[in-house]
Structure formats: C-alpha cells, structure tokens
C-alpha positions as CSV (number, residue, x, y, z in Angstrom):
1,X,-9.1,34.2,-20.7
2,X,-6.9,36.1,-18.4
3,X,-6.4,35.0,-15.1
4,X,-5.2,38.4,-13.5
5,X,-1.4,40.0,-12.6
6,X,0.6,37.4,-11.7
7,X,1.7,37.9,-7.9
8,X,4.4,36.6,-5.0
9,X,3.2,33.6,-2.8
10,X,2.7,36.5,-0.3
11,X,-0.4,37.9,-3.5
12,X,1.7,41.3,-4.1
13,X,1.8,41.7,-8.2
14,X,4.8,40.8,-10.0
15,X,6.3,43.9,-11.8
16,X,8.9,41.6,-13.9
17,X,9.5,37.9,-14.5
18,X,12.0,38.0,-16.9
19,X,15.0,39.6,-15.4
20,X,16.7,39.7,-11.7
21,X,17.5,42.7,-10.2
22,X,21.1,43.6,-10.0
23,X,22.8,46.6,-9.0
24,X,23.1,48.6,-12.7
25,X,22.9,46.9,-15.9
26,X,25.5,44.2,-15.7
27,X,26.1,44.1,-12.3
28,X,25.5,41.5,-9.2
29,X,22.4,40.3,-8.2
30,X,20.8,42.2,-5.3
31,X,19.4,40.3,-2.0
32,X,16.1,42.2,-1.9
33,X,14.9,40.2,-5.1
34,X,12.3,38.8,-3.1
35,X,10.8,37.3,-5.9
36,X,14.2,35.9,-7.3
37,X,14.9,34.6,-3.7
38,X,11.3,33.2,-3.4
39,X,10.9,31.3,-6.4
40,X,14.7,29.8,-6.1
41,X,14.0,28.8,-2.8
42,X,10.4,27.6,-3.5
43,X,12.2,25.4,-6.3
44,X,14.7,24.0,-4.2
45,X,12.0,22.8,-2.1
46,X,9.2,21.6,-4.9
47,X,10.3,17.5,-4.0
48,X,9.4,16.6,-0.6
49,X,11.3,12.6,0.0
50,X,10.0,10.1,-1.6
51,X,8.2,7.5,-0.2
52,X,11.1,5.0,1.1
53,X,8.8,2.1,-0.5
54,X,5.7,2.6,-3.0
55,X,7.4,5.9,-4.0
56,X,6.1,5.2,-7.9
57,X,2.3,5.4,-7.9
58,X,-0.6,6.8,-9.1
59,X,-4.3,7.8,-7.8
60,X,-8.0,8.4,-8.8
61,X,-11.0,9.6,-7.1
62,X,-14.2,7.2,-6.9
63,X,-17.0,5.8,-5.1
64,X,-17.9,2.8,-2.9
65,X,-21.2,1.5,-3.4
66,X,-22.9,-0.9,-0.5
67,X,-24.6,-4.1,-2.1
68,X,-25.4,-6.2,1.0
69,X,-26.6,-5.5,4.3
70,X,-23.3,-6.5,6.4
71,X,-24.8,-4.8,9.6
72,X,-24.7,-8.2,11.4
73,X,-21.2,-8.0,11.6
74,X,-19.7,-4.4,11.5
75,X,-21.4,-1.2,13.1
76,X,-19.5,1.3,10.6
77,X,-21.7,3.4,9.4
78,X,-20.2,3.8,5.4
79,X,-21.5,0.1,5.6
80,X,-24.9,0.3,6.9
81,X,-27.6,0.0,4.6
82,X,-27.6,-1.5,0.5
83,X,-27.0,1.2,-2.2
84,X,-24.7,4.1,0.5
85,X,-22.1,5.5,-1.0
86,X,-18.8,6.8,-0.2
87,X,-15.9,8.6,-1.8
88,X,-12.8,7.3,-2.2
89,X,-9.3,7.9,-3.2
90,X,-6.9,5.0,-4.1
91,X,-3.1,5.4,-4.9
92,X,-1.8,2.1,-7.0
93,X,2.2,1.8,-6.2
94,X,5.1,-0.3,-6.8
95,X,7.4,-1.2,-4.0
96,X,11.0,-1.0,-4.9
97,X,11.2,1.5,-7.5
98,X,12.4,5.3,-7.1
99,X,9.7,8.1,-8.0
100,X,11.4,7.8,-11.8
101,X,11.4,3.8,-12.0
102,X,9.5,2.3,-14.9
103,X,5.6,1.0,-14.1
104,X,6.1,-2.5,-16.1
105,X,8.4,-4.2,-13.6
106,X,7.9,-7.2,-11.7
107,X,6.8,-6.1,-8.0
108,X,4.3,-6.1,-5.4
109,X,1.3,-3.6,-6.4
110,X,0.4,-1.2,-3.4
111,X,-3.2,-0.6,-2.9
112,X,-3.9,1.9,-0.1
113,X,-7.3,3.0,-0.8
114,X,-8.9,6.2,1.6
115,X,-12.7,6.1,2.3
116,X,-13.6,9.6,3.2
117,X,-16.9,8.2,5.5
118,X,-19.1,10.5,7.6
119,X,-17.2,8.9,11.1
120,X,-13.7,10.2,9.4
121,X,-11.5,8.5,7.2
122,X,-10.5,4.8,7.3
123,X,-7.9,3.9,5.3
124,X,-7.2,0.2,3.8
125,X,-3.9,-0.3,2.5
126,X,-2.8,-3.5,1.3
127,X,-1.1,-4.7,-2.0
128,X,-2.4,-6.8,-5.1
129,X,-1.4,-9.8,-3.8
130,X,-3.2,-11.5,-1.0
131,X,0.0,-12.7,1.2
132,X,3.8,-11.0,1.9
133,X,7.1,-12.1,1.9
134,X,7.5,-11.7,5.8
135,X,5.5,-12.2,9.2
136,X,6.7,-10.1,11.4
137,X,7.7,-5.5,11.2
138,X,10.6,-6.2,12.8
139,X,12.0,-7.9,9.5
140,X,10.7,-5.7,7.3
141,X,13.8,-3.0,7.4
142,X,15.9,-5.7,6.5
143,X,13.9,-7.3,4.0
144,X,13.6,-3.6,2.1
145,X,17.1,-3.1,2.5
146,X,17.3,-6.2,0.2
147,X,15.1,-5.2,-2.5
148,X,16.6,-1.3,-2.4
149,X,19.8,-0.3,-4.2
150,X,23.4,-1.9,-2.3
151,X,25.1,0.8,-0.3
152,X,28.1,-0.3,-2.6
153,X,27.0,-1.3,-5.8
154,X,24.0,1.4,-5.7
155,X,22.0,-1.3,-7.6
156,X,19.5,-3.8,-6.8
157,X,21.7,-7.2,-6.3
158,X,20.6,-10.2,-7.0
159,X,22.7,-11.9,-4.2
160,X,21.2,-9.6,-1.1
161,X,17.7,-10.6,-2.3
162,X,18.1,-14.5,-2.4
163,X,20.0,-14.2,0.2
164,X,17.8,-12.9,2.1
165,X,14.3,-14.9,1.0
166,X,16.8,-18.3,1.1
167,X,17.3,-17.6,4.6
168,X,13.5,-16.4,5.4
169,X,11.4,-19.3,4.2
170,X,8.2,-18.3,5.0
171,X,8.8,-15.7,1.9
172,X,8.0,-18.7,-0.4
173,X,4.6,-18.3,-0.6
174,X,4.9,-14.7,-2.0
175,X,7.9,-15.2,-4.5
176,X,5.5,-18.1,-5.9
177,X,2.8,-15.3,-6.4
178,X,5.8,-12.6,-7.4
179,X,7.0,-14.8,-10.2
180,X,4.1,-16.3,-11.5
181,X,2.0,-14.7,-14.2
182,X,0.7,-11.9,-12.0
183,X,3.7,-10.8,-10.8
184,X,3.7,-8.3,-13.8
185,X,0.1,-6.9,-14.2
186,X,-1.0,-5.4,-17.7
187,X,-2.2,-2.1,-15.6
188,X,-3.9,-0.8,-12.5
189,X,-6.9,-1.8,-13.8
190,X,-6.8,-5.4,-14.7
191,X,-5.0,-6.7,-11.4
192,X,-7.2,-7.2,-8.0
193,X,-6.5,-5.3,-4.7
194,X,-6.4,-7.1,-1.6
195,X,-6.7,-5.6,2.4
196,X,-3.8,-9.0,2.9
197,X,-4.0,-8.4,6.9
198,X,-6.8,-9.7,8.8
199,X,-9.0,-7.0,10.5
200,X,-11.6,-6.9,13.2
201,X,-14.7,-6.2,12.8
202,X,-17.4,-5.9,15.4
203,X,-21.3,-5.1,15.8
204,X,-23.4,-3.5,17.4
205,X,-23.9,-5.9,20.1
206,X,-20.1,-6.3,20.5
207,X,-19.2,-9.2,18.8
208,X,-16.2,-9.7,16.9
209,X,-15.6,-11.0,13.4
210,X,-12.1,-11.3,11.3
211,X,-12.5,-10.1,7.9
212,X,-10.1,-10.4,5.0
213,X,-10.6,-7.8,1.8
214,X,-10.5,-8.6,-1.6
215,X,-11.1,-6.4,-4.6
216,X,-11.8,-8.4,-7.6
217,X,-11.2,-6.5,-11.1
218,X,-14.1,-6.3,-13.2
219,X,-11.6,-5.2,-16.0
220,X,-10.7,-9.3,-15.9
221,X,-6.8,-10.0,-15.4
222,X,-4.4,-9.4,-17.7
223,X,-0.6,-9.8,-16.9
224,X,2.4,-8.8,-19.1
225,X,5.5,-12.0,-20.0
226,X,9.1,-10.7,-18.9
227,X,10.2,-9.8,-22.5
228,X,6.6,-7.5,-23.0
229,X,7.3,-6.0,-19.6
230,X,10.8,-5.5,-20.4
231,X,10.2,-4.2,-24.0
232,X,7.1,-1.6,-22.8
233,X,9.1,-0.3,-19.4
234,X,12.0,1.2,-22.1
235,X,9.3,2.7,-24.2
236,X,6.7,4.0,-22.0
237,X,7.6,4.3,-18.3
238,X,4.5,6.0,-17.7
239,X,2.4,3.0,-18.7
240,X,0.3,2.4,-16.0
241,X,-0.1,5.6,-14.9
242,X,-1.0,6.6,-18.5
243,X,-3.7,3.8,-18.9
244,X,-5.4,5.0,-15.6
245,X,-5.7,8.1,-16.4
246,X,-6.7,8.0,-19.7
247,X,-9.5,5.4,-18.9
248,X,-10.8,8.0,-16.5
249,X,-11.0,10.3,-19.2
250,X,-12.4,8.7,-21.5
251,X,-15.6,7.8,-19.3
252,X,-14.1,4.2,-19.2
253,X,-14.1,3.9,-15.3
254,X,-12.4,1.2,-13.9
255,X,-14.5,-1.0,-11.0
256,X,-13.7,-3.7,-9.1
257,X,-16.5,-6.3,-6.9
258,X,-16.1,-5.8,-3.1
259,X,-15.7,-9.1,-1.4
260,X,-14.9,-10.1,2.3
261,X,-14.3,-13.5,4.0
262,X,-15.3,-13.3,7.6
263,X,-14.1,-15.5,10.3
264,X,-16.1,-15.9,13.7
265,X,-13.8,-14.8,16.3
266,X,-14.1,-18.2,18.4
267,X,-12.3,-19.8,15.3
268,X,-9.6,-18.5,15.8
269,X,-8.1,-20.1,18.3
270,X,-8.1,-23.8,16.4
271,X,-7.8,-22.5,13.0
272,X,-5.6,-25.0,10.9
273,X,-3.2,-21.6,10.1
274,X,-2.8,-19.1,12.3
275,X,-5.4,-16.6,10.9
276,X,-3.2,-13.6,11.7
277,X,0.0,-14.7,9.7
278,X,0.7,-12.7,6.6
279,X,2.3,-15.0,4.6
280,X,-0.8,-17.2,4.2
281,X,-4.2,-17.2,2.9
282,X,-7.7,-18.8,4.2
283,X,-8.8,-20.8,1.9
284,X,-12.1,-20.4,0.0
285,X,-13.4,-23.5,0.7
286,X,-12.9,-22.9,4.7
287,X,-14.2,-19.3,4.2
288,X,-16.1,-18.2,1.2
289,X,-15.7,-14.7,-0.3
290,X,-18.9,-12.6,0.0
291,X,-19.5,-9.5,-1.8
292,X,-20.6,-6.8,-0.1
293,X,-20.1,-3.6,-2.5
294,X,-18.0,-2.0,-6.2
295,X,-15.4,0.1,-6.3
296,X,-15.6,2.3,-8.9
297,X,-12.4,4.8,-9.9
298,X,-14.2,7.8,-12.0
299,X,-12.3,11.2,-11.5
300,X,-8.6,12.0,-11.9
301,X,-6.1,14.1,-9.6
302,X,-6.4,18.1,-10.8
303,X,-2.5,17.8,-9.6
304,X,0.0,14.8,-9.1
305,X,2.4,16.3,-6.3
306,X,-1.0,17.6,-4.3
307,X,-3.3,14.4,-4.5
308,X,-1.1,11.8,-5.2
309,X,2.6,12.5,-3.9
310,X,1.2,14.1,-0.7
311,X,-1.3,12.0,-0.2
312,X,-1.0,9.9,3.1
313,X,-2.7,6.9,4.3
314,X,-2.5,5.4,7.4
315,X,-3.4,1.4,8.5
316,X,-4.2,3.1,11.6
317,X,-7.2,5.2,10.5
318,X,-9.7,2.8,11.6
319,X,-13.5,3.8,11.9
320,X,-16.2,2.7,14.6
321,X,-16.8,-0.9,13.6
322,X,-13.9,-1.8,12.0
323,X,-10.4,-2.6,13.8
324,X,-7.0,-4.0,14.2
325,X,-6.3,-8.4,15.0
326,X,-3.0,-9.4,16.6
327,X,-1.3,-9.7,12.8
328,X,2.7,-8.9,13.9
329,X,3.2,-7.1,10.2
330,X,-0.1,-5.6,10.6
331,X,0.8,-3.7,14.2
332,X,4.5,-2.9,13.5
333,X,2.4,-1.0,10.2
334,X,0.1,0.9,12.8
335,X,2.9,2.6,13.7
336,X,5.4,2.6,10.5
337,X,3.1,4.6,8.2
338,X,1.9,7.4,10.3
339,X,5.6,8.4,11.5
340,X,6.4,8.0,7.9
341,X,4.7,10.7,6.5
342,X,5.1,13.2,10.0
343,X,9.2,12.9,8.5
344,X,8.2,12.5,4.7
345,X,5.1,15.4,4.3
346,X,5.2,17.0,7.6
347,X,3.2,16.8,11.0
348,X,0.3,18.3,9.7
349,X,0.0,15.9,6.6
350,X,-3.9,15.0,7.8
351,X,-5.0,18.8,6.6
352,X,-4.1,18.5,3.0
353,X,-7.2,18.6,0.6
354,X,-6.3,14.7,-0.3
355,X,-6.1,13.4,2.9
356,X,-8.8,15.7,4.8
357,X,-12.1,14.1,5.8
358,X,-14.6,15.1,4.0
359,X,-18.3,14.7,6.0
360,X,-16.7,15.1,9.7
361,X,-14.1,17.9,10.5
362,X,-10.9,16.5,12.4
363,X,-11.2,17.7,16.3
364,X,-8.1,17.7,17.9
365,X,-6.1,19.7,20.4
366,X,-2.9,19.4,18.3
367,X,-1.5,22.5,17.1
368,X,1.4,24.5,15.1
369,X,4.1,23.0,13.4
370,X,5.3,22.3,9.6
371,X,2.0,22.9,7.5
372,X,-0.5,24.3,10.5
373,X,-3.4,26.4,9.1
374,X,-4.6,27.8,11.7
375,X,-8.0,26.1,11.9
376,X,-8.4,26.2,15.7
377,X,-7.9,29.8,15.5
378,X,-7.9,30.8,19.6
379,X,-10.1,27.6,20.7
380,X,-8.2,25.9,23.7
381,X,-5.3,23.3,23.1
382,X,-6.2,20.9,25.5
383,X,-8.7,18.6,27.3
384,X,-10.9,18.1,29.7
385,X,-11.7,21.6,29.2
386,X,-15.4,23.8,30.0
387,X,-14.9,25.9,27.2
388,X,-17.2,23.3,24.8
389,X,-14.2,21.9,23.4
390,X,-14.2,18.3,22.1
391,X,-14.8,14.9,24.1
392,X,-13.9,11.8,24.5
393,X,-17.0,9.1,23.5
394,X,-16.1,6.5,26.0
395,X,-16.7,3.7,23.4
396,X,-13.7,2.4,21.6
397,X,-14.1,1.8,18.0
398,X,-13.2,-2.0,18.3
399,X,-12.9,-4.5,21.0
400,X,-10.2,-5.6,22.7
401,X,-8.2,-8.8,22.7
402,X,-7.6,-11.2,25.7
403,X,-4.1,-11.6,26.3
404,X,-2.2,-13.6,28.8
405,X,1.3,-14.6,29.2
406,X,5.0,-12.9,30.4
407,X,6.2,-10.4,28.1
408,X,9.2,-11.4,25.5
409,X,10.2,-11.5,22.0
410,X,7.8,-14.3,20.8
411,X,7.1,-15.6,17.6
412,X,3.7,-16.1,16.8
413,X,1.6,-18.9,17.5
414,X,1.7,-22.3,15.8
415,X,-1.2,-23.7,14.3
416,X,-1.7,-27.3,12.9
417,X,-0.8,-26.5,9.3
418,X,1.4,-23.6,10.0
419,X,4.6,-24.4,7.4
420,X,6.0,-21.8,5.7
421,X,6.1,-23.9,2.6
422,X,2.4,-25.6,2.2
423,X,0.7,-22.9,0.7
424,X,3.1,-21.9,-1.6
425,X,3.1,-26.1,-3.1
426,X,-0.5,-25.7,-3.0
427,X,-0.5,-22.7,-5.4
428,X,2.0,-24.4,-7.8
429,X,-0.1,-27.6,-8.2
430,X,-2.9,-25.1,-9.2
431,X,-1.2,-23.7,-11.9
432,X,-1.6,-24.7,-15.2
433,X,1.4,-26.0,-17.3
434,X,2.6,-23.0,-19.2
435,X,2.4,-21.3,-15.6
436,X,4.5,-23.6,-14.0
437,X,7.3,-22.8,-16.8
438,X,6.9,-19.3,-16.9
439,X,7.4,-19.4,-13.1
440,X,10.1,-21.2,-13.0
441,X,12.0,-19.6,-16.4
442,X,11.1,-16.4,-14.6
443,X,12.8,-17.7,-11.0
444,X,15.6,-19.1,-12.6
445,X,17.0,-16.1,-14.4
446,X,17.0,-14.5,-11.4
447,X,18.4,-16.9,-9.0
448,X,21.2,-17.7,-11.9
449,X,22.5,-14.0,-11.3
450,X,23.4,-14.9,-7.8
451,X,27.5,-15.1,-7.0
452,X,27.4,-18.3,-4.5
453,X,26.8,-21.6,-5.2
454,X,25.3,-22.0,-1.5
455,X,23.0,-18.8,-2.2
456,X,21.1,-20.6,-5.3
457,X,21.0,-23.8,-2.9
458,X,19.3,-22.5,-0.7
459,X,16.8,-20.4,-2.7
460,X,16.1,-23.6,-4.5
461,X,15.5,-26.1,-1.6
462,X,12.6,-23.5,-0.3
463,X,10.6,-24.4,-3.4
464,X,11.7,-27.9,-3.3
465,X,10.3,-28.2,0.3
466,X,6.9,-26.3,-1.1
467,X,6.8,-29.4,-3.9
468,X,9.2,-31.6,-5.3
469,X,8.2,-31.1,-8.6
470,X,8.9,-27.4,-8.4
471,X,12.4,-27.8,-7.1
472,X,13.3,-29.8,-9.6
473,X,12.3,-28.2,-12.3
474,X,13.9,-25.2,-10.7
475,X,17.1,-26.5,-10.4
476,X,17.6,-27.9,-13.8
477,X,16.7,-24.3,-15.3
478,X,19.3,-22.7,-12.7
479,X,22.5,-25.5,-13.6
480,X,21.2,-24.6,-17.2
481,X,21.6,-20.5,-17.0
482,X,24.8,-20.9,-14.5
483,X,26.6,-23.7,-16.8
C-alpha cells in the first residue's frame, strides 16, 4: 500500500530523488538543491553524542502492577491501592562501552526504568548490581576516566583501572560483585535490577521511611563464563538486545517481582553502616525484602534512535511521596544526569514522545530553545501571574532533612561497621567453591595485565583485607599469569 508522494521535511513533494541538480548535464551542483542540501545536512546530524557512560542499551515498554498496599509508608499515588497499574519504559545499558561495543562483556548493567504515573514521571535509575565502586560524585569523573579509552593508548588500560580501585578501597565490594558469576549476565532478562541508592519515602501523615529497590528476575539468573562471553560478543554483538526484543515478540514478556526494604527513619542514625553509603548493602536479615508489585516488559520501541537513544531519565524526577536521602553519589546524580542530556539531546529533551508524561501535561514557564514545540503557544512565561497560569502547591513532594554543622568538604559519616572491605569478605565466604575460582581466575587475568609490580600489590591486598583466604588465592593466580 502506497503511502503518498514523498515530500521535504518542510511536506512540499519531492519531484526527484535520484539525481542532484546541477547547472546542465555534467556540470556543478547548484545551491538551491534544497532537497540535496536538506538531506545532507539532515545526515550529518542523524547521531546526536552518545551517552558518555551507558551509551550501549536497549529499551521496552511495560507495566507496573501494585500487589500490596504500601500506603503506610509512601503517599505516591502509582502506589496506592493493590492491582494499579502504570506504564513503564526501561532502557538496560552497559557502562563503559561506545554505542558499537559488544552486549556480552563484563560490566555494570544500567537500569533506569521511567514510570509514566498520573503525578508526572519518576524515574528510578540504578544498575544490576545492588552496590558501586565509589561513595562520593565527586570521584566519579575520575573513576570513568579509568574504565574509558587512555587519552594515549585510545584503549581501555588495564593499569589506569587497578590503579585506580587499588587506591580507592571501598571499590572492593563491587569488583567482588563485577568478577563474580554475575558480572557477565546471559541477557536483560535473566539478571535483577536494583534502585542501589537509598530513597525517601514519606506518608501521608509526614513520616519518613528509607527504601531500597530491588527487581528480582522471574526469568531466574543466568550468567555467561569469560570464554562464552568472549566467544558470543565476536559472533553476535547484538545479543542482548536481540534476546529482548525478540522475547517481546514472541509474546514471551519478560517480568520481574517488585521488592523494597524499608528502613524507619529514626534508624538511621545508629545503623551498623551508614545507610546512605553506596558501596554497601543492608542486609536481609536487618531488613527483609517485601514485595510490593511485577514489572512486566511487553511492547518494543517502533524506533531505536526515538525511544531508546533519546530517551532521558533523570534521578531527579521524583513524584509526591517518594524522595531523595543524604546518599553523596546519589546527590552529585541529581544534578549529573539532567545537565547531561540539556548537552547530549537538547534543552527540551522532556517533550519527546519517550520521555513525555503521559496522564499529567508538563506546566512550566520555560520556553524556546533547541527542540521547543511551541506548546505554550502565547500563554504567559512567568509566575506569579493572574492570567490562570500554573501554581505553586506549597507542599514539597518529600520532607526535609535536619542538618547541623559548618560547611566543608566532609566525608560521610562513620558508622560502627563502616569498612570498606567487610562486605565485600562477607560476599566471598558466601560463594560457593567453583565461584570463588571463577572470581578469582577472572580477577587475576586482569590484574596480571597490569605494568607495575606495586599496581598488582595493591589491588591484591584490598581483597586480602576483605578475607585472607581471597587474597591468597588471588595472589598465587597473579605470580602464576605474570611468571
């Protein structure tokens, strides 16, 4: 079936899309192609920059169903009653890769999943992995700069990473999780999804509750060894994205159980870890998950560069309910992401179809630049106003945090338990045999590429100082690979 003439951007019909016009057969090109200069110019602009991090990913459409009644601690209304629903849109990621890197490689999993609720958007965006390699945003440049290609080399070098987590222990928790059997996951489907940051949430009566996320794969885990990642990233790049969407297709929609620990603020205070430190996790036995909802993933993208590329989401886009906590990575974020994609898609990002809210229309008096529709059309730009124009509630969406003390660049509070090694010993001495060794044949391959002698030292005494055991172990496989 015909779809019509095709036309310029502009909707004039195209006369001829075969051949340029030039002045007489043979001669130069002339400027007043418009549709030469339109579609050359349009090309030269078809790949906005890539993310700087998570630049490889993929996204679906699907729902978020309620299963408990969590109105005792959370007045957001996508949360309020047993059996709601919401739509969603959740872009799976690597970290380090470029736009054209491979899917089966060992890294991080980002999980930044959009719930399009009737109060606006909130967005969740965390990784597969419950912890990170670093406390505090003002590290995390650096620690990027480490995973990213050497301004000399222009590859990823194995002595700027060690280097780095050597001289950063409380990264040992997450290189434990990185190099351990979930480092590289089968596909999207059969890993879990976690929030990693502590949130606020509060109630109706105003009280305040930290809440972890965790999104537990239905699918059931399943991981890839070095050699099957290594062996499927040179024959089928596209992997992961390819066994999303063609789950989707086939009706076979990926879910995943909703769980939450929550915290009573007043523990806080005299937690044994400080609650709001990345790099560690509250136990289950201090904290038990609860379930509270399924994810389910059950349409695809119409178009990859529209939905998924130019999709945007924001730590930032909180909901009434539902806030920030004092997490150092976790505020340095509120800021990182949205001035990301103002550079990276364009100031008006939030009125793409993908990132739009979808019960609620965005009322704001900010107007023109890169993207601007013209939605306002000639309401007024500013506020208070007495033309009916939008107003302020006078109820924040979370509550506020006590502070006291001088200002300065502090690290964060110590709690009893607060090394940066215990919880990554605790995981190890949970791991079965054959995990241990495939953790530590998978470290020591890579620490053995390192140039210095006082490099692989160090990276080894952090897992020493998590368990004896595990340093041991590691540095007999290193002296092994390094002769």
């Amino acid at each position: 079936m015909t779809q019509g003439p095709l036309t310029t951007e502009a909707g004039a019909p195209v006369a001829d899309n075969q051949n340029s016009e030039t002045a007489g057969v043979g001669g130069p090109v002339l400027v007043q192609d418009q549709l030469l200069l339109e579609k050359l110019a349009h090309f030269n602009r078809e790949r906005i920059p890539e993310r700087v991090v998570h630049a490889r990913g993929a996204g679906a459409y699907g729902t978020f169903t309620v299963t408990r009644d969590v109105s005792q601690w959370t007045r957001a209304k996508f949360l309020s009653e047993v059996g709601k629903e919401t739509e969603t849109f959740l872009r799976f990621s690597t970290v380090a890769g470029n736009l054209g890197a491979a899917d089966a490689v060992r890294d991080p999993r980002g999980w930044a999943l959009k719930f399009y609720t009737e109060e606006g958007n909130y967005d969740l965006v965390g990784n597969n992995t419950p912890v990170f390699f670093i406390k505090d945003a003002i590290k995390f440049p650096d620690f990027i700069h480490t995973q990213k290609r050497d301004p000399y080399t222009g590859s990823q070098e194995a002595d700027n990473v060690w280097d780095f987590w050597g001289l950063s222990p409380e990264s040992t928790h997450q290189v434990t999780w990185l190099f351990g059997d979930r480092g590289i996951p089968a596909s999207y489907r059969h890993m879990n999804g976690y929030g990693s940051h502590t949130f606020q949430w509060n109630n109706e009566a105003g009280e305040v509750f930290w809440v972890k996320y965790h999104f537990k794969t239905d699918q059931g885990i399943k991981n890839l060894t070095q050699d099957e990642a290594n062996r499927l990233a040179g024959e089928d790049p596209d992997s992961h994205q390819r066994d999303l969407r063609e789950a989707i297709e086939r009706g076979d929609f990926p879910s995943w159980t909703v769980q939450v620990q929550i915290m009573p603020a007043a523990d806080a205070a005299n937690y044994r870890f400080n609650p709001f430190d990345l790099t560690k996790v509250w136990p289950h036995e201090d904290y038990p998950p609860i379930e509270i909802g399924k994810l389910e993933l059950n349409r695809n993208p119409e178009n990859i560069f529209a939905e998924v590329e130019q999709s945007i989401f924001s730590p930032a886009h909180f909901v009434p309910g539902i806030g920030p906590s004092p997490d150092k990575m976790l505020q340095g974020r509120l800021f990182a992401y949205g001035d990301a994609h103002r550079y990276r898609v364009g100031i008006n990002a939030d009125h793409l179809p993908v990132n739009r809210p979808h019960a609620t229309e965005a009322r704001t008096h900010s107007r023109d630049g890169f993207l601007y529709d013209g939605r306002h059309k000639g309401a007024k730009n500013y506020e208070p106003n007495s033309f009916g124009g939008p107003h302020q509630t006078d109820r924040p969406l979370w509550v506020g945090s006590a502070v006291t003390g001088a200002t300065g660049d502090h690290a964060a509070p110590s709690h009893a338990e607060d090394s940066d090694f215990v919880q990554a010993g605790t995981l190890y001495r949970l791991m079965s045999e054959g995990e241990k060794g495939r953790l530590v044949e998978n470290l020591a391959g890579f620490i053995a590429k390192v140039s210095r002698d006082d490099i692989a030292e160090r990276a080894i005494d952090n897992f020493r100082q998590a368990d004896g055991d595990f340093g041991k172990r590691l540095e007999a496989a290193v002296q092994a690979l390094r002769g």
